[in-house]
N, C-alpha and C positions, 0 to 999 in steps of 0.2 A: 803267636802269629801277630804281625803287625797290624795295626789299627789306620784303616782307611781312611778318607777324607769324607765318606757316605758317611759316618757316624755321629761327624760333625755337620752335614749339610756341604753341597757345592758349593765353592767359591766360584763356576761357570765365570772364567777370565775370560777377558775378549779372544784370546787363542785357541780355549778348547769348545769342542762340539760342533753342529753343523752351523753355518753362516746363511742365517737369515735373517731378513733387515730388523735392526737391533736386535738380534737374538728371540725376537716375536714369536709367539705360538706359529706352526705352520698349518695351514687349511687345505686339504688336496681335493676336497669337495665343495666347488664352488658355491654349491647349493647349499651349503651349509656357515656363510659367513655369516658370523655372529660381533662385531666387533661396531666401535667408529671411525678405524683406517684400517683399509686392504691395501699393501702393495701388492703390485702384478708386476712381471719383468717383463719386458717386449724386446728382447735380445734379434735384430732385424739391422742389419745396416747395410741392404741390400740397393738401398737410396741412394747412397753415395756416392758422389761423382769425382773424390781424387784417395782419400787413406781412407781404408775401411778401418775396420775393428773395432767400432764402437754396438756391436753385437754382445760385446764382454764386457760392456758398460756394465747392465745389472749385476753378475756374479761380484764385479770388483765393490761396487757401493756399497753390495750385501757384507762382504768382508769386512770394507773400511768401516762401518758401522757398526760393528763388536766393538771398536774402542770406546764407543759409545752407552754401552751397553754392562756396567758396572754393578747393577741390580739393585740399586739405589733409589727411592721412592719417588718420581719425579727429576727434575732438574733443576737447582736453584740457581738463580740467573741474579748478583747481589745489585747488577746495576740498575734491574727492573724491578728490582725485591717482592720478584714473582717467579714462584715454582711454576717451570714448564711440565708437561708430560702426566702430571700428576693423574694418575684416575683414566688416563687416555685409553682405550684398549685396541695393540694394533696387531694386527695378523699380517702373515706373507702367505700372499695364496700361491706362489712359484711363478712360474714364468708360461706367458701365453705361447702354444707350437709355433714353429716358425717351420716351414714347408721350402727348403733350398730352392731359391730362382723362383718361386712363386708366390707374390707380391700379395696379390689379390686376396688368396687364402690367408696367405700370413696375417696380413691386416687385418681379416674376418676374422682371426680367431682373437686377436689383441680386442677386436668390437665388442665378441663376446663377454670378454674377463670383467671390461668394465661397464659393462651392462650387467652383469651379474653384480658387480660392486653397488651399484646404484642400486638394483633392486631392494638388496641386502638394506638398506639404508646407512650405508658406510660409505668416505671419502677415499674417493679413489685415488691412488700413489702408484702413476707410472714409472717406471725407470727403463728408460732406453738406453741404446737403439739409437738410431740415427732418427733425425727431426722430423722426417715420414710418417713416423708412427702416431705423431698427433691427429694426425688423420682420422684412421679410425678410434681414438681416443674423443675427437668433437663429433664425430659423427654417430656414437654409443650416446649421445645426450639428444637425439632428436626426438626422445617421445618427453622430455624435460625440460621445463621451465626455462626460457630466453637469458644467453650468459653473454657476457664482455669478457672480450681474452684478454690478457693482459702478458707478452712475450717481453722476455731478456732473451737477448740475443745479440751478436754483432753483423747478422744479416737477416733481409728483409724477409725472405722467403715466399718472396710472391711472383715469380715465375711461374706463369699458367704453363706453358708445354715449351719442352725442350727433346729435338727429335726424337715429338710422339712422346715422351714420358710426361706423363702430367701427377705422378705420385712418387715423385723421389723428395731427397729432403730439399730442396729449394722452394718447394711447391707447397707446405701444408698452411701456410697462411693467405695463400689465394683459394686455395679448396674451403679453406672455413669461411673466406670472406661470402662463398657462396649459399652457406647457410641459413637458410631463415631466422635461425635460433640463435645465431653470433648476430647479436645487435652492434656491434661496434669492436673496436679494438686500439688499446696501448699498446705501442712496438718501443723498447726500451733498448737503448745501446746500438742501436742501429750504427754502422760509421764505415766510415773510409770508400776504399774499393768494395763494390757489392756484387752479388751474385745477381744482381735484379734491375731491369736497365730502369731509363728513366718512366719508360710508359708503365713500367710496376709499380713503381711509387706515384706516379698519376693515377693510377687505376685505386692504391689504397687507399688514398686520400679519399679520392671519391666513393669509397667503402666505407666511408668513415673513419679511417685509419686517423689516430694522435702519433707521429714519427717522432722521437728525439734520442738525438746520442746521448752520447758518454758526455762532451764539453757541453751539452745543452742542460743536461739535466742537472749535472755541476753549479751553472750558471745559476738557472732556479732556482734548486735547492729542492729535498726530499720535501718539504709543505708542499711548495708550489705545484709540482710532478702531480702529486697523490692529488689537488685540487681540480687539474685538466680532466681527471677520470673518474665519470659519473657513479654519485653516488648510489650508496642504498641498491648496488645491485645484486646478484649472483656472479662470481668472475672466475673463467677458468685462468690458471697459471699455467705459463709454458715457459719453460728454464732451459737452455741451449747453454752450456757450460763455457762455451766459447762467447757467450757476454762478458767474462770474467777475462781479463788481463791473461794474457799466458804465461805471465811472468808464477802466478799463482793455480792457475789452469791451464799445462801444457798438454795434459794428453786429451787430446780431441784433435780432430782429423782439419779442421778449418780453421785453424789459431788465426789472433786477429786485434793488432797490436793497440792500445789506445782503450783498453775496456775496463770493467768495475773491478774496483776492489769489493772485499767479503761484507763490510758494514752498511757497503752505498745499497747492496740488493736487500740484502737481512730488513734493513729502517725503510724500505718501501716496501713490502711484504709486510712487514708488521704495519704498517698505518694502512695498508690495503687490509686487510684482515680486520682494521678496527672503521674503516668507512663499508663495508658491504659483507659478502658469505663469499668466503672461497671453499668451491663445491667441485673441483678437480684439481690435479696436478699431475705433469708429465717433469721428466728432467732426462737430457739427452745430449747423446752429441761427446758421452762419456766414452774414449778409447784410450785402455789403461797400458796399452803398450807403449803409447808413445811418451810414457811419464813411470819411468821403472823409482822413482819416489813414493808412488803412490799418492802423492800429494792433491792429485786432482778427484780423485774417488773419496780421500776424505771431506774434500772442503763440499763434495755432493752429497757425501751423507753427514755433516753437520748441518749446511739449510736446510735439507730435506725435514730433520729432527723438531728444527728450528722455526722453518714454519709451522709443521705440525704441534709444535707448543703451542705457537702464538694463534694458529686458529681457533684451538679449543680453548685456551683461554680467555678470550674476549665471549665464548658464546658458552660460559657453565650456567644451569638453569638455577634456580631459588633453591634448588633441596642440594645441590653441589655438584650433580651428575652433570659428566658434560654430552653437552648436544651440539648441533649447529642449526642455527636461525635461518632459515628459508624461504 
């Protein structure tokens, strides 16, 4: 009889077995996360106001993120001659119900997942879904410590109500602006035609909102950016894929000509990680049908990876275990 591959040990390729983000243990007992990253999926793109499909964000990220997933100790990065991942322990707890046409519920269960993540004392890793879902994603942090949002994106998202809807995705950065516990907010890549008239961006401003595009931030430079945005904080991260050029980000439903390339977001994520604690993360706005390359579900699950390197790197304690500073 022929000799399996079990006698040797898997080679678990990025092609075989189930697809969950990088190949991570899965947790179907939220009660029981043991880890220091949960992803949750929040598959919801019931927000949106012209090309849905970004409900199939999470399945597609979880995919493209086997390439990632090679079973190699860590990630060695030679140009920061720093192993990312190293020691990291992340779980995929699945993806929060989504209730067809029922917003409210849907959201409330997404609240739950990551309040369960938080409890657990693990970094919560959303994967959307359309931009809505931040919603109950900043609102699962109201019994927690005062955060600064920090949004890529190529709209503003602060449209309080649009006939009567005040919870789709144009909206979740006026809902958080409402929060006592979002002390402020970066809005990164903002440009062009916007979803959000002029009285939205008066309104963020006066929220405290820092606004700069794509040519501003260029102009600056990633020091100067990363200086505008108070230090030594807690910061939630909010990734709208449609920040990114579409030229390298086409499937998402709002493409949006003039936005970052992959190193401009990566190098201000890493010096945000190294001025403060990033103590959430959402990424959204992923719809993989409209990119049959798959190109844009991978370039979400390499930052995703990526920042999660770079957070736990900056916060491993004295004996080596990594933690996050709070």
């Amino acid at each position: 009889m022929a000799a399996h591959g079990y006698d040797k040990g898997r080679l678990n390729l990025p092609f075989v077995g189930i697809s969950t983000f990088a190949k991570s243990p899965y947790v179907e007992n939220w009660d029981q996360i043991d880890a220091d990253v949960a992803i949750l999926g929040a598959p919801f793109d019931f927000g949106t106001q012209w090309r849905s499909g970004a409900r199939f964000g999470p399945r597609s990220i979880r995919e493209a993120s086997t390439l990632f997933a090679f079973g190699h100790a860590g990630a060695y990065d030679h140009e920061d001659d720093v192993t990312y991942l190293e020691g990291v322990r992340i779980v995929d707890i699945g993806d929060a119900d989504i209730i067809h046409t029922d917003t409210a519920s849907s959201h409330a269960n997404i609240e739950i997942g990551v309040r369960k993540i938080l409890s657990a004392g693990a970094l919560p890793v959303v994967l959307g879904g359309d931009h809505s879902i931040n919603i109950p994603c900043i609102n699962a942090f109201g019994d927690q410590e005062p955060v600064h949002l920090v949004q890529f994106d190529a709209h503003l998202d602060f449209v309080d109500e649009r006939h009567g809807v005040r919870f789709g995705h144009g909206s979740p950065m006026r809902r958080a602006s409402e929060k006592p516990w979002v002390t402020g907010m970066t809005q990164l890549g903002i440009r062009n035609v916007s979803s959000t008239a002029k009285e939205g961006y008066d309104h963020a401003r006066a929220q405290r909102s820092d606004i700069l595009s794509v040519r501003q931030i260029r102009k600056l430079g990633v020091d100067a950016v990363l200086e505008r945005i108070p230090a030594g904080k807690r910061y939630y991260l909010s990734i709208d894929i449609d920040g990114f050029d579409p030229s390298i980000a086409p499937g998402t439903g709002t493409p949006s000509h003039g936005g970052f390339i992959y190193y401009e977001v990566l190098e201000l994520i890493a010096g945000l990680a190294k001025r403060g604690t990033i103590v959430g993360v959402d990424l959204v706005e992923v719809a993989p049908d409209y990119d049959h390359t798959g190109t844009t579900a991978i370039l979400a699950a390499q930052l995703l990876l990526n920042t999660i390197g770079r957070i736990f790197a900056v916060n491993v304690s004295a004996n080596g275990r990594n933690s996050r500073v709070e």
